[in-house]
N, C-alpha and C positions, 0 to 999 in steps of 0.2 A: 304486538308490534311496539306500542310504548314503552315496554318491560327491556325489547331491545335497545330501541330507541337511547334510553336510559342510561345503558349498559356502555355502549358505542360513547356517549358523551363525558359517561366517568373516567373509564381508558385511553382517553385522549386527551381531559384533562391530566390525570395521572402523568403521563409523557410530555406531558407540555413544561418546557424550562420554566422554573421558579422565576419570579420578577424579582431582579436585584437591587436593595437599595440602596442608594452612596451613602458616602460619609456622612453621620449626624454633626452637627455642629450650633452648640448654644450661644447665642448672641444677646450679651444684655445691655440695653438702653436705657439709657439714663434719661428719662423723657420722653417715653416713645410718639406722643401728639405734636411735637416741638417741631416746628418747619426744619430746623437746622439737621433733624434727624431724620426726616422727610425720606432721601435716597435708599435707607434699609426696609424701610418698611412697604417703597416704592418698588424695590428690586423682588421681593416675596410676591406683590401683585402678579408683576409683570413675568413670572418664571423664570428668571435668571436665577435664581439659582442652581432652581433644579437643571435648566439647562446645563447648569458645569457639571450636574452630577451630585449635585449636596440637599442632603435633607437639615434644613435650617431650621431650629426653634427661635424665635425669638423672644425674650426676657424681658418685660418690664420695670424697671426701677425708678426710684423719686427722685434719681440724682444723680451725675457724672460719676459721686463720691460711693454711692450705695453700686453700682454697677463694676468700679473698680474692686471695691471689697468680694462680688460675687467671684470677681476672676481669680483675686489673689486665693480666696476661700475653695476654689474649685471647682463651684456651682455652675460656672460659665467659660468657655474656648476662647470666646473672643468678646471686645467691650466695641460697641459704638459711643463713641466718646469723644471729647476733647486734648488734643494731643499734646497740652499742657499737663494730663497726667503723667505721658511717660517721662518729662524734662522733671517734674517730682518726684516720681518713681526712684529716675538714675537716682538722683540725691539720699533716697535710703537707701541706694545700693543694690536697687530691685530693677533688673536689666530688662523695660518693657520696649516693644518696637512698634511702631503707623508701618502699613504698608500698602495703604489705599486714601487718598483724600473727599471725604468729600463735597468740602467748604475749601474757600478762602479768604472767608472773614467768619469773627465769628457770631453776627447777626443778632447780637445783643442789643438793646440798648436803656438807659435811664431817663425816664419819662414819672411823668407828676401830671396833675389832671388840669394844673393850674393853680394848686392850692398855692406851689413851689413853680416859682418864676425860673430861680439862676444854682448853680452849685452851690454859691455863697448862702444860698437861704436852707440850705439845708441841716446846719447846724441846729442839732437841740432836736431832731426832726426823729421820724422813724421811717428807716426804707424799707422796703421789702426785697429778699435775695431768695433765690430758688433755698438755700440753705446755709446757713453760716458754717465756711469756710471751704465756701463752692467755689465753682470760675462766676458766678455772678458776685458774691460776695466779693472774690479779689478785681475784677472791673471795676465797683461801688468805690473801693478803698483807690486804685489807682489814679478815680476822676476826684476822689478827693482830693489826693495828695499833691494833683496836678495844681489844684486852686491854692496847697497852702493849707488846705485845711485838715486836723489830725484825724483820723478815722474814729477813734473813740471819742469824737464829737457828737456823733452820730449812732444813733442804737440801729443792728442791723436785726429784721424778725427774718424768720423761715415762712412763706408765703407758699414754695411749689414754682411753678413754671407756666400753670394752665391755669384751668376753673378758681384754685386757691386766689391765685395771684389777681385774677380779675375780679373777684369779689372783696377781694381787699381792698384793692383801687376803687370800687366802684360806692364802696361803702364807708372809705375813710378810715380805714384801720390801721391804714399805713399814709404818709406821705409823698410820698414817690416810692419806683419799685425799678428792679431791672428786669425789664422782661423779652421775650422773643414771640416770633410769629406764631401761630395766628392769635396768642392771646394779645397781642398790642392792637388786631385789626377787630377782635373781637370788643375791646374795651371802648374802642371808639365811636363802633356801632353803637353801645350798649349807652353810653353817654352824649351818643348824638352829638361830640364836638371832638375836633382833634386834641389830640395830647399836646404836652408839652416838652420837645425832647433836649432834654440835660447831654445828653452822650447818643453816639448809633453808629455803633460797627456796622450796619447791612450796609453804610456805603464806604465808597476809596477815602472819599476825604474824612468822615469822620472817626474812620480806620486810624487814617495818619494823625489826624490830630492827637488820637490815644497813644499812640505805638508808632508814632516817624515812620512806616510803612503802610505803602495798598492794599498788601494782599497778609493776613494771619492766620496761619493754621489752624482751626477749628476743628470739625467732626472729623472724625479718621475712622478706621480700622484699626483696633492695635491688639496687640496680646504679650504675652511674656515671650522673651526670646527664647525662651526653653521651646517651646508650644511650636513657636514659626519651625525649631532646628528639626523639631519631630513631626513637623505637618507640614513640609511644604508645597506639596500639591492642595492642600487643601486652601491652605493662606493664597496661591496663586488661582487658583478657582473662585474663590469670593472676591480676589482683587479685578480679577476679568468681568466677575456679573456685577460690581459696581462699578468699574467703565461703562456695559453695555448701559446701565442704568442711567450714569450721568449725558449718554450721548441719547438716549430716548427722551429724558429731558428736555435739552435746548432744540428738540427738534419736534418737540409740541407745546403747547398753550398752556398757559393755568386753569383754564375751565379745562384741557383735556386731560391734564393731570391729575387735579381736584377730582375726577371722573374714575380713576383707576383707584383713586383710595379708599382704605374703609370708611362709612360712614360717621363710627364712633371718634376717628379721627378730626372731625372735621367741628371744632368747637364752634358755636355760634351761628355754626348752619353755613350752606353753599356760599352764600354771597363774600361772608366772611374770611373764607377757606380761600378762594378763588382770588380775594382783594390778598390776602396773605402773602400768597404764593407767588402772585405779580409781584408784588412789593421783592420778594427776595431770588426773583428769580439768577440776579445779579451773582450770587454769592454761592451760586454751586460751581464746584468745577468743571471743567469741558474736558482736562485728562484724566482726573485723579492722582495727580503727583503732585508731592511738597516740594517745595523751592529753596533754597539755600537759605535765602535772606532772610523768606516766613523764619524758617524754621530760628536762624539765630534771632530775629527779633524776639521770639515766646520765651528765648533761653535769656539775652536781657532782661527782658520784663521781669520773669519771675527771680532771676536776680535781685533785680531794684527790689521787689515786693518782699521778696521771703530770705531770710537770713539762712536760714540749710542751703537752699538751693545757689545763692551767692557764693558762699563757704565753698561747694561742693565743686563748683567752676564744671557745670556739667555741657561733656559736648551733645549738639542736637544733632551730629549727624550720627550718631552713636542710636537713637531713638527713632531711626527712619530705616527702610530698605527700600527698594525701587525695582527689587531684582523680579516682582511679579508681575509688572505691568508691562502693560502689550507699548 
């Protein structure tokens, strides 16, 4: 009877349609513990992706800059990144597109523990930047230049984002640093007093004080426009599971957020994660689309700041498409 049994279960597995699996698609992150990158890593929890259909890897890197290289290199589909790569990009020529936001600021900011009062006292000093000649390093150089002061006044180290960046701070290795959530809530706890903040894109106004505008394009979705012309159900399938992402968001808490994510994420323990995620809940999107004005204010900016990109008079609506969103 078991021998049947057996028999009966093979045959029926044998006829049973294959499970099909969608599109693979490699995503790398420049940051992946980084609140600001929070909604990709939030959307794999939650199955959104697999809901559109997509089997998602996602890629770890140290850096905006190492995550763009995985793309151009061809390690990776698409970059969760900051959307001031692709206004660089145009400028060598290299046609990258956003077709999903999921910031609008981009929740930076320069903090000192106290050692460092004012911008002015920063001269002679050493900051710390996720990497020299990162978008943290160009923020550091921008709030200089605001004060008057030359950039190479200032020695910039490579710090990281996370754990590096809070032990630096916390042990004086650097004098101020640019950093993002949750290593700024992490640093706080760990020193038992508030920071000192020099700069803070997580909010509107310290937004405009940097950049004459509210709202700045930060995290996106981007890929090569080659990539979108030959993927575009796919670029429109990850653009739909980070809207479902961004609207399951604002329609829960930071402790129930903090809840969905991996633990290793979560630097400095729950309390930390949780104070984090309040703090920036401000700064994600509610549609996932870029805005005109973001968009030309990042092409300004990186004007003022970089001489290619000035030269190149590159347009930002050239680095956007919208055509996936719901």
């Amino acid at each position: 009877m078991r021998i049947w049994t057996s028999l009966i279960l093979l045959l029926l597995a044998s006829c049973a349609t294959p499970v099909q699996q969608g599109p693979r698609v490699r995503i790398a992150i420049g940051g992946q513990a980084q609140i600001v990158y929070l909604p990709t890593t939030l959307a794999e929890r939650l199955g959104h992706y697999r809901a559109q259909g997509l089997e998602v890897e996602l890629i770890e890197f140290a850096g905006g800059a190492k995550a763009l290289e995985a793309l151009l290199g061809g390690s990776a589909d698409v970059v969760s990144g900051f959307f001031d790569h692709t206004i660089q990009m145009a400028a060598e020529g290299k046609q990258m597109k956003a077709f999903v936001a999921m910031l609008k600021r981009p929740g930076l900011a320069l903090v000192s523990t106290g050692r460092v009062r004012s911008v002015a006292d920063l001269k002679g000093k050493v900051v710390g930047v996720s990497a020299p000649g990162s978008s943290t390093h160009m923020l550091l150089n921008r709030v200089l230049r605001g004060q008057g002061i030359a950039p190479d006044s200032v020695a910039a180290a490579g710090v990281g984002m996370a754990a590096g960046a809070v032990a630096a701070m916390e042990h004086g290795k650097v004098d101020a640093a640019v950093m993002a959530e949750p290593a700024l809530s992490q640093l706080a706890i760990r020193l038992k007093q508030p920071l000192v903040f020099l700069a803070d894109t997580r909010t509107a106004e310290g937004t405009r004080e940097l950049y004459a505008v509210d709202d700045y394009p930060a995290s996106v979705f981007y890929s090569s426009a080659e990539w979108i012309a030959k993927n575009p159900e796919i670029a429109r399938r990850l653009a739909l599971a980070m809207q479902e992402t961004l609207k399951w968001i604002h329609a829960h808490t930071p402790a129930e957020i903090s809840k969905a994510m991996p633990e290793p994420m979560k630097l400095g323990g729950e309390e930390a994660y949780v104070k984090a995620i309040e703090s920036s809940m401000d700064l994600f999107s509610r549609d996932g689309r870029l805005h005109a004005q973001g968009m030309q204010a990042v092409a300004r900016v990186l004007a003022e700041d970089i001489e290619k990109v000035g030269a190149a008079k590159v347009d930002p609506q050239k680095c956007y498409t919208d055509e996936f969103l719901q």
